[in-house]
C-alpha positions in Angstrom: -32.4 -24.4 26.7 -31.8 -20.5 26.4 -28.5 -20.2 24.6 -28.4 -16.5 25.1 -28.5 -16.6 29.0 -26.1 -19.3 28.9 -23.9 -17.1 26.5 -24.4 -14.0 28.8 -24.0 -16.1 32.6 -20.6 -17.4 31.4 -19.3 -14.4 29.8 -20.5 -12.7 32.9 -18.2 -14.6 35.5 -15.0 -13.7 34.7 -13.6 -11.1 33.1 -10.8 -12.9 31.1 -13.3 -15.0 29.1 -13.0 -13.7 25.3 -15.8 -16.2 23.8 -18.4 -18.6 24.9 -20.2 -20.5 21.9 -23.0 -22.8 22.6 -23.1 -25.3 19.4 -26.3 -27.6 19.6 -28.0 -29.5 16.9 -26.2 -28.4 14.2 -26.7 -24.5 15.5 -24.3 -21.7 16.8 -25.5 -19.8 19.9 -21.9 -17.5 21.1 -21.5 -13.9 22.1 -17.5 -12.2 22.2 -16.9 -9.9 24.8 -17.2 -6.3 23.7 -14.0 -4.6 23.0 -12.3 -8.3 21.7 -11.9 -9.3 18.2 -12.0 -12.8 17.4 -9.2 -15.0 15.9 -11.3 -17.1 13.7 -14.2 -15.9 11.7 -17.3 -17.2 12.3 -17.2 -20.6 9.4 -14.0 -21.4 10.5 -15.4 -21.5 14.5 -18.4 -23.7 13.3 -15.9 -25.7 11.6 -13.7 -26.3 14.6 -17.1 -26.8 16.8 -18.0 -29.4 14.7 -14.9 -31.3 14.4 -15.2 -30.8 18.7 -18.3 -32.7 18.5 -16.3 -35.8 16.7 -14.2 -35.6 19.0 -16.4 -35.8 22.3 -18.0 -38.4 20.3 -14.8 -40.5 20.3 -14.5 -39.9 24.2 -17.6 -41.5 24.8 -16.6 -44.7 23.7 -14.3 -44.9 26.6 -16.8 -43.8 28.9 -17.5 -47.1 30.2 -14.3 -47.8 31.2 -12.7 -44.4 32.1 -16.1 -42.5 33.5 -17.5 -39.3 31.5 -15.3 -36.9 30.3 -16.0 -33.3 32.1 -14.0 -30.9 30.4 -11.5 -30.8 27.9 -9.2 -28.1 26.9 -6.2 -26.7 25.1 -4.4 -23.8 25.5 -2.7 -22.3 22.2 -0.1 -19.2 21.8 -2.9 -16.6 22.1 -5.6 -18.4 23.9 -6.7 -21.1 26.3 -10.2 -23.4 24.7 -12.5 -25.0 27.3 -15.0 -27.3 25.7 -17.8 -28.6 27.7 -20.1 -31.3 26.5 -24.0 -30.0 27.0 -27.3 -32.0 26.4 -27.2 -35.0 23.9 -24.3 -33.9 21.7 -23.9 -30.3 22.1 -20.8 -28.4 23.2 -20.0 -24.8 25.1 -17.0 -23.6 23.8 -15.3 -21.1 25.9 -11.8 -19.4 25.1 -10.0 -16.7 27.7 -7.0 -15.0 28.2 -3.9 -17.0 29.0 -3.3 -15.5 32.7 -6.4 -17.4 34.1 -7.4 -19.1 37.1 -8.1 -22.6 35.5 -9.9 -24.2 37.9 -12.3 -21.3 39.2 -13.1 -21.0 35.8 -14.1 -24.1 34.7 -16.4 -24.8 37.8 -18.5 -21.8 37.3 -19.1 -22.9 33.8 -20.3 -26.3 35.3 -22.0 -25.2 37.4 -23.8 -22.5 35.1 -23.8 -25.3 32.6 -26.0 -27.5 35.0 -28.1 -25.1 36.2 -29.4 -25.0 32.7 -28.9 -28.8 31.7 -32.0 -29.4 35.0 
């Protein structure tokens, strides 16, 4: 999987997305948008990725009875966080700008997501 087109595809595609992190097998792939600064520094991402990998880990033991989970997300005071499961246990992590188009958004990560998940 090439983590740095995945980076730039999603970052391309709208211009309110701050962040997209790929976290796979223990690894950070992500790219910022030029001209934003982060919130978190860089340990403190990894450490919230990896507690996001718990989590989708919990959600699959539901699977069975609920169907896959797709997305999930949160949006905070300064932000809105997309996380997308990828491969075996990875994650994309995207955050954006609060004034968003939600939906729009999230299917053109999907759909970048599965171009590179074939």
């Amino acid at each position: 999987m090439n983590y740095e087109e995945i980076c730039n595809e999603i970052l391309g595609c709208d211009e309110n997305i701050r962040y997209v992190g790929v976290y796979d097998y223990g690894e950070l792939h992500d790219k910022m948008r030029p001209g934003k600064t982060s919130y978190l520094s860089r340990e403190e991402t990894e450490l919230s990725l990896s507690q996001a990998v718990y989590r989708w880990s919990t959600r699959k033991k539901t699977s069975e009875k609920i169907g896959n989970a797709a997305y999930a997300l949160a949006k905070y005071e300064k932000i809105i966080r997309i996380t997308i499961p990828v491969g075996g246990a990875g994650l994309i992590l995207v955050t954006t700008e609060l004034e968003i188009n939600l939906n729009e958004i999230i299917d053109k990560i999907l759909e970048i997501r599965n171009k590179y998940s074939e």
